[in-house]
PyMOL commands that place a pseudoatom at each C-alpha (Angstrom):
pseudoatom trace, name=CA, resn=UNK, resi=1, chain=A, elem=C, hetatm=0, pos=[2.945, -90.486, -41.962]
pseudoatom trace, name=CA, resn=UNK, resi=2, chain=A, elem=C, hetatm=0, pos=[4.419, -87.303, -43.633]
pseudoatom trace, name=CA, resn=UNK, resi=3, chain=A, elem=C, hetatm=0, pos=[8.143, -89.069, -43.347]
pseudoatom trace, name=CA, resn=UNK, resi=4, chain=A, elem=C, hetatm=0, pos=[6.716, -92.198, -44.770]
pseudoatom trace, name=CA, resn=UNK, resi=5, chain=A, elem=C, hetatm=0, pos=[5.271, -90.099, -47.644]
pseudoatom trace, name=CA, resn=UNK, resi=6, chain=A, elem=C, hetatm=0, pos=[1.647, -91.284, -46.577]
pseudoatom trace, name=CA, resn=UNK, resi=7, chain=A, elem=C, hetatm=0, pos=[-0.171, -88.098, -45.407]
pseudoatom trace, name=CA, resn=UNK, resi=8, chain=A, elem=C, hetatm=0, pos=[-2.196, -86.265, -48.122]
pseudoatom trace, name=CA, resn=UNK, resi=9, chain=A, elem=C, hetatm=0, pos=[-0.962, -83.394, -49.918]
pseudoatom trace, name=CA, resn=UNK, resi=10, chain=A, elem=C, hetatm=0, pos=[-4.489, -81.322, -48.691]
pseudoatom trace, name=CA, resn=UNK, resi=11, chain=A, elem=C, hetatm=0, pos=[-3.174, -82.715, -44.676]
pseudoatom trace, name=CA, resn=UNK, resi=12, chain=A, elem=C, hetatm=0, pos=[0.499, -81.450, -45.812]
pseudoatom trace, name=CA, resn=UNK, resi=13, chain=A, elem=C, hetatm=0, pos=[-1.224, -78.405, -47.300]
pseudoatom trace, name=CA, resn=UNK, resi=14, chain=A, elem=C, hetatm=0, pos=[-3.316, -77.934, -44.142]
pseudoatom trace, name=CA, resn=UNK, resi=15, chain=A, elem=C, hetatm=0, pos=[-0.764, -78.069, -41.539]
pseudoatom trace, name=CA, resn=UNK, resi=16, chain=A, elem=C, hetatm=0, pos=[1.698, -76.038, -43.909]
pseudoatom trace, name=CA, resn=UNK, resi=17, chain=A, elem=C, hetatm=0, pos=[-0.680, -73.460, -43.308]
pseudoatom trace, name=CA, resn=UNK, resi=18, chain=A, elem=C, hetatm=0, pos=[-0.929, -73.272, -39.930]
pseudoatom trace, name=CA, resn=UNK, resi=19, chain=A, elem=C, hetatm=0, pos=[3.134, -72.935, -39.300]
pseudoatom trace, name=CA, resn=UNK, resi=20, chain=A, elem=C, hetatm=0, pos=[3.474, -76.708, -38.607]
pseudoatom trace, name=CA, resn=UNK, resi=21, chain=A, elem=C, hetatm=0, pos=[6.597, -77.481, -37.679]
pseudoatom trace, name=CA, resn=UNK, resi=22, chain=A, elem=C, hetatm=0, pos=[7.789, -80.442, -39.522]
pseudoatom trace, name=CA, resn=UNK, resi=23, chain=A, elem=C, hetatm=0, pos=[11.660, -81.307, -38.149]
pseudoatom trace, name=CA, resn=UNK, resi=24, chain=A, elem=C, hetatm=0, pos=[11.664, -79.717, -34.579]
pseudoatom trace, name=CA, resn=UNK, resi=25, chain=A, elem=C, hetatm=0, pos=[15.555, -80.334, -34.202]
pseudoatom trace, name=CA, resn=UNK, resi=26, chain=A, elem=C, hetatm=0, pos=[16.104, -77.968, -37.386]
pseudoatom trace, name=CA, resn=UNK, resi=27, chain=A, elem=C, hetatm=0, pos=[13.553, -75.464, -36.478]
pseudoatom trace, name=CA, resn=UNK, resi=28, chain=A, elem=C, hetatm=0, pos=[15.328, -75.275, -33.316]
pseudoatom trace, name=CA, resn=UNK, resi=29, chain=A, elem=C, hetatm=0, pos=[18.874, -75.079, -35.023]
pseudoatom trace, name=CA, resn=UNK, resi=30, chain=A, elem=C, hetatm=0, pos=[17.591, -72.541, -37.350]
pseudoatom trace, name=CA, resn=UNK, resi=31, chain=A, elem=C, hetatm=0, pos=[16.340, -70.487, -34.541]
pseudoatom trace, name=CA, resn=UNK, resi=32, chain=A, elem=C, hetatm=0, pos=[19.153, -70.188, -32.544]
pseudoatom trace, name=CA, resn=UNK, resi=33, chain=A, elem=C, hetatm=0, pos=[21.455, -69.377, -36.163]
pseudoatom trace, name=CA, resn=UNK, resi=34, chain=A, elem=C, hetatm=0, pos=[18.935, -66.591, -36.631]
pseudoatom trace, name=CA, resn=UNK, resi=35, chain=A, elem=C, hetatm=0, pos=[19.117, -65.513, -32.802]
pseudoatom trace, name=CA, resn=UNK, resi=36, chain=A, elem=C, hetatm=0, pos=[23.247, -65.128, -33.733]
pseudoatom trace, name=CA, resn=UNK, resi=37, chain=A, elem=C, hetatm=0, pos=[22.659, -63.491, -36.916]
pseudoatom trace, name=CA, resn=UNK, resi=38, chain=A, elem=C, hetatm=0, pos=[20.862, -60.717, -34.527]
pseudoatom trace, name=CA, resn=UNK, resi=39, chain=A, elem=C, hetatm=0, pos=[23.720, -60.901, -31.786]
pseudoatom trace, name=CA, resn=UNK, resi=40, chain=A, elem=C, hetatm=0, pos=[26.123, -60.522, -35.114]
pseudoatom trace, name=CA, resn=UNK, resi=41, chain=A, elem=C, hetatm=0, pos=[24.403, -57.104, -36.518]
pseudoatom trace, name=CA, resn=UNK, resi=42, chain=A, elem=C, hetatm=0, pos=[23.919, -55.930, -32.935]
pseudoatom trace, name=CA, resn=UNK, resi=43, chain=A, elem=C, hetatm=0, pos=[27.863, -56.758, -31.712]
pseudoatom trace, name=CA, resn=UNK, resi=44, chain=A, elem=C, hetatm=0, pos=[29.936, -57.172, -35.315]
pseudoatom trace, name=CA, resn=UNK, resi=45, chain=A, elem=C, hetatm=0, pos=[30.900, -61.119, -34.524]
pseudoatom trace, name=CA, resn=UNK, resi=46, chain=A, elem=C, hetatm=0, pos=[29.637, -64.132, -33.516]
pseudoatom trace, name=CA, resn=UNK, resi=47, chain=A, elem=C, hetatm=0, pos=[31.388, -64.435, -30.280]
pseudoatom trace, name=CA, resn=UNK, resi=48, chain=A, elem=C, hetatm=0, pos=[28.987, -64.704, -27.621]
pseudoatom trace, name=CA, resn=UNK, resi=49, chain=A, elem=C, hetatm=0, pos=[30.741, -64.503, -24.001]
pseudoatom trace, name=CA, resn=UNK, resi=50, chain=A, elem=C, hetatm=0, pos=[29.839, -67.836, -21.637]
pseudoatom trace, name=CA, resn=UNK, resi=51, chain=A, elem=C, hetatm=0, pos=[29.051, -65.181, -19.049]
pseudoatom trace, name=CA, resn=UNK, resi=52, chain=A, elem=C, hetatm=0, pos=[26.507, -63.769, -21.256]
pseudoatom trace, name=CA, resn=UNK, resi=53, chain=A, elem=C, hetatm=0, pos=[23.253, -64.109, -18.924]
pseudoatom trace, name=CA, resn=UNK, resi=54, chain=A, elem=C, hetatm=0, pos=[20.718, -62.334, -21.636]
pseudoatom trace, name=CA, resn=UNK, resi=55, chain=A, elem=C, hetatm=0, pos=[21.980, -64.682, -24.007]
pseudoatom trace, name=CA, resn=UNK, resi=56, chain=A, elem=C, hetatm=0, pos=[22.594, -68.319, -21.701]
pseudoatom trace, name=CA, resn=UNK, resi=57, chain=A, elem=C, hetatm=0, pos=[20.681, -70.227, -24.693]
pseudoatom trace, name=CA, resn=UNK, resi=58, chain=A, elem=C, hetatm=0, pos=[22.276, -69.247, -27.137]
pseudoatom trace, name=CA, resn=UNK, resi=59, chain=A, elem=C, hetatm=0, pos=[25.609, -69.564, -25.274]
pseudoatom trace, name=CA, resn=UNK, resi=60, chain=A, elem=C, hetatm=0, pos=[25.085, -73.216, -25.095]
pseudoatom trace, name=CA, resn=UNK, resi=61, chain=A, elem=C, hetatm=0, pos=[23.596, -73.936, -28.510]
pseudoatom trace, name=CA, resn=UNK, resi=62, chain=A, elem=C, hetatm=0, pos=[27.226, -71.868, -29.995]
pseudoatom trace, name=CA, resn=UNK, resi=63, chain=A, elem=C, hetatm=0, pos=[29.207, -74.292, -27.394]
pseudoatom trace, name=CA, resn=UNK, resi=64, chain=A, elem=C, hetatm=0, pos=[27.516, -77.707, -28.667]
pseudoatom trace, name=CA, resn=UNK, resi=65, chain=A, elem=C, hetatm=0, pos=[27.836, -76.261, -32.210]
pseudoatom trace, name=CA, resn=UNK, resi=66, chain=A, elem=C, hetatm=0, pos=[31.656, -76.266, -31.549]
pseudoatom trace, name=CA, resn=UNK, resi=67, chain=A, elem=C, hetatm=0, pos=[31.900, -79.652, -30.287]
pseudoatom trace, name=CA, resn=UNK, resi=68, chain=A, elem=C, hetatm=0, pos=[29.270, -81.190, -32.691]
pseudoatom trace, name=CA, resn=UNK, resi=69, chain=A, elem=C, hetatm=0, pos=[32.216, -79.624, -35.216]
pseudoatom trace, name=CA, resn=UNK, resi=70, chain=A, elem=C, hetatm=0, pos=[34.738, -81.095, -33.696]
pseudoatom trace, name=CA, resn=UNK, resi=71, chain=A, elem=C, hetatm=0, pos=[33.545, -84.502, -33.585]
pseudoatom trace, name=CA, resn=UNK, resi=72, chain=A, elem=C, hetatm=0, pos=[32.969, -83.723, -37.360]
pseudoatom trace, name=CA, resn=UNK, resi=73, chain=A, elem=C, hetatm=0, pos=[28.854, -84.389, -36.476]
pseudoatom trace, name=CA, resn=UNK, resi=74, chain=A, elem=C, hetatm=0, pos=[27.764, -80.998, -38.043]
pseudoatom trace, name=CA, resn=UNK, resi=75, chain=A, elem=C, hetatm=0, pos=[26.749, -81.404, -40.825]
pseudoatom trace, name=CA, resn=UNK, resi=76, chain=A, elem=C, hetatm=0, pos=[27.896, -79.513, -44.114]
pseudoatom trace, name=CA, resn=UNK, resi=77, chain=A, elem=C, hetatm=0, pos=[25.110, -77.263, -44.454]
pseudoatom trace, name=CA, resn=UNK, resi=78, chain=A, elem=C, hetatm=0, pos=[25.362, -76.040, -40.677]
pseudoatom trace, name=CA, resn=UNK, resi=79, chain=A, elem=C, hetatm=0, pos=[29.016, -75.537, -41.191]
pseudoatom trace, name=CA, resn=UNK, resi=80, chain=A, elem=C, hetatm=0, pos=[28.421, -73.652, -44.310]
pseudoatom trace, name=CA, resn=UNK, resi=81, chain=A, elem=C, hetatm=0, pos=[26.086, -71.448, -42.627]
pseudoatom trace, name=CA, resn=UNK, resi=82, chain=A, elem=C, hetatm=0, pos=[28.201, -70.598, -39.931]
pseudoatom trace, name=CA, resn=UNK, resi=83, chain=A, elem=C, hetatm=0, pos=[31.046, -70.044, -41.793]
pseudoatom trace, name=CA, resn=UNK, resi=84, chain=A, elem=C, hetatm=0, pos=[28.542, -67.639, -44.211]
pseudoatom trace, name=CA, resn=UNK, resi=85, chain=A, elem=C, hetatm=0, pos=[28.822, -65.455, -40.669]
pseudoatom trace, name=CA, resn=UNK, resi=86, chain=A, elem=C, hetatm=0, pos=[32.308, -65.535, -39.573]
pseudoatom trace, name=CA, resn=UNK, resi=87, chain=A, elem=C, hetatm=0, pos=[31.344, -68.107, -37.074]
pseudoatom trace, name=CA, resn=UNK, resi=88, chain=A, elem=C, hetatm=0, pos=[34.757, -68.340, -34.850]
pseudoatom trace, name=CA, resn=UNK, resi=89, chain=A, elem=C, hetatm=0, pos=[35.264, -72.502, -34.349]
pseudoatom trace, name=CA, resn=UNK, resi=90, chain=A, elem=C, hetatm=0, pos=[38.522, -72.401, -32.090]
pseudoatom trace, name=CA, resn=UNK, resi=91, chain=A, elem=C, hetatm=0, pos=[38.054, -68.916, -30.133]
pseudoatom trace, name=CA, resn=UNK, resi=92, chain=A, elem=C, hetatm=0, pos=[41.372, -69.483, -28.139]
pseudoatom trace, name=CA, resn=UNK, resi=93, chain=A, elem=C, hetatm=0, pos=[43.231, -69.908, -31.644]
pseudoatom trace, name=CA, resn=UNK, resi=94, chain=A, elem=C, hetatm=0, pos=[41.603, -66.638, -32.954]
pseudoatom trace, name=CA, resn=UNK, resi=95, chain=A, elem=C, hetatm=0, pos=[42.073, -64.563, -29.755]
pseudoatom trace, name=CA, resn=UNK, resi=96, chain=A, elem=C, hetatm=0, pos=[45.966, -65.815, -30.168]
pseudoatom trace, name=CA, resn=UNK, resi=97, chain=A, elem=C, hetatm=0, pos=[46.232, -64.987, -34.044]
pseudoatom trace, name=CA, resn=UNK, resi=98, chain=A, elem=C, hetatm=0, pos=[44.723, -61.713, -33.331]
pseudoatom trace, name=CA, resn=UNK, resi=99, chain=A, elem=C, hetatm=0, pos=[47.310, -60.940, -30.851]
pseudoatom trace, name=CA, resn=UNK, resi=100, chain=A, elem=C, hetatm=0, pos=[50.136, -62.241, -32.774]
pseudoatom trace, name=CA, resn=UNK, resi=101, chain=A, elem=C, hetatm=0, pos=[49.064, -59.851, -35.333]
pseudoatom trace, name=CA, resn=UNK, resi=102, chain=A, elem=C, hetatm=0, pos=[48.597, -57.098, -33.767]
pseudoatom trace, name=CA, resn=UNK, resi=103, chain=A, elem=C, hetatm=0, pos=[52.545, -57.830, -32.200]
pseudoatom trace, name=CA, resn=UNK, resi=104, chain=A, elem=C, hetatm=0, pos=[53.941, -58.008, -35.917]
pseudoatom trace, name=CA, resn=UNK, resi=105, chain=A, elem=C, hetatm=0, pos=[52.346, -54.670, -36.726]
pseudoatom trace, name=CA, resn=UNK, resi=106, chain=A, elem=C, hetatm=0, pos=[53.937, -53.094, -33.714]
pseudoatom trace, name=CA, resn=UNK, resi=107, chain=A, elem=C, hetatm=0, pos=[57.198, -54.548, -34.682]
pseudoatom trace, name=CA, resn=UNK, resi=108, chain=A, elem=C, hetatm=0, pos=[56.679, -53.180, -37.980]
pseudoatom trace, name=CA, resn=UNK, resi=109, chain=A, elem=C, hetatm=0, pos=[56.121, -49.853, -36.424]
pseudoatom trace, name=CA, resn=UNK, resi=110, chain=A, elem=C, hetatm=0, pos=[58.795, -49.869, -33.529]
pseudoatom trace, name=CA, resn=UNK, resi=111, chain=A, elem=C, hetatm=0, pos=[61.147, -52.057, -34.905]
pseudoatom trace, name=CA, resn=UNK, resi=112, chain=A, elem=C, hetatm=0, pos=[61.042, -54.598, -31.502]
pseudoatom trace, name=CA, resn=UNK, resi=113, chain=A, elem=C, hetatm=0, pos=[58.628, -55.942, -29.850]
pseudoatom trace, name=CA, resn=UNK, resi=114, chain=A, elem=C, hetatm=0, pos=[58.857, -54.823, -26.069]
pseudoatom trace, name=CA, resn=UNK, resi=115, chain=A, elem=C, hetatm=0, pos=[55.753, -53.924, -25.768]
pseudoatom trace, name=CA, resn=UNK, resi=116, chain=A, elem=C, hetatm=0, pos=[55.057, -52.052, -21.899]
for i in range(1, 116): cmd.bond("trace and resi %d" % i, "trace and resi %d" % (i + 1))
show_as sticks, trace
zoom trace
C-alpha cells in the first residue's frame, strides 16, 4: 500500500513513529556503511581484513559492495558514499601504488632502488 501511494498519511504517520522500517534492503545497506564509518574512526581506513572474525558481516557486505561495483550495479549514491570515506574499490591496486610509492621516495632518498 505505502509503495502504491494508498496507505494514509495518519498509517504513514503511525508507523513512522514507531521506527518502521520502510525499504529493508537500504536499512540494511545503511547499517553496514555506518558499521564502516565506526571501523574507519576506530582503524583510519576502510579496509577491513577477510580474516577479520569480530567483523565477518561486515567483511562480506564490503566484498559484495566491490563486486556489485564492478558489475557497475551500485548505484550512484552508494558509490558516492563510499567514496565520501576513502572506500578502497581495487585493494590489490592500492596495496601496489602504495608500494610503488613508497620505492620512488626511497630512490629519491638513496638514489637506487636496492632496497635489503
Amino acid at each position: 500500500l505505502y509503495k502504491k501511494n494508498t496507505l494514509s498519511s495518519s498509517c504513514v504517520e503511525q508507523l513512522n513513529s514507531i521506527g518502521f522500517i520502510w525499504d529493508p534492503l537500504d536499512h540494511a545497506w545503511n547499517e553496514h556503511f555506518d558499521q564502516l564509518c565506526v571501523f574507519k574512526a576506530q582503524n583510519g581506513n576502510c579496509c577491513v581484513s577477510q580474516n577479520d572474525v569480530q567483523n565477518k558481516s561486515l567483511v562480506g557486505w564490503v566484498r559484495r559492495q566491490r563486486v556489485l561495483y564492478k558489475k557497475k550495479k551500485l548505484s550512484s549514491s552508494c558509490v558516492e558514499q563510499l567514496n565520501s570515506i576513502g572506500f578502497i574499490w581495487d585493494p590489490l591496486d592500492h596495496a601496489w601504488n602504495e608500494h610503488f610509492d613508497q620505492l620512488c621516495v626511497f630512490k629519491a632518498q638513496n638514489g637506487n632502488c636496492c632496497v635489503s
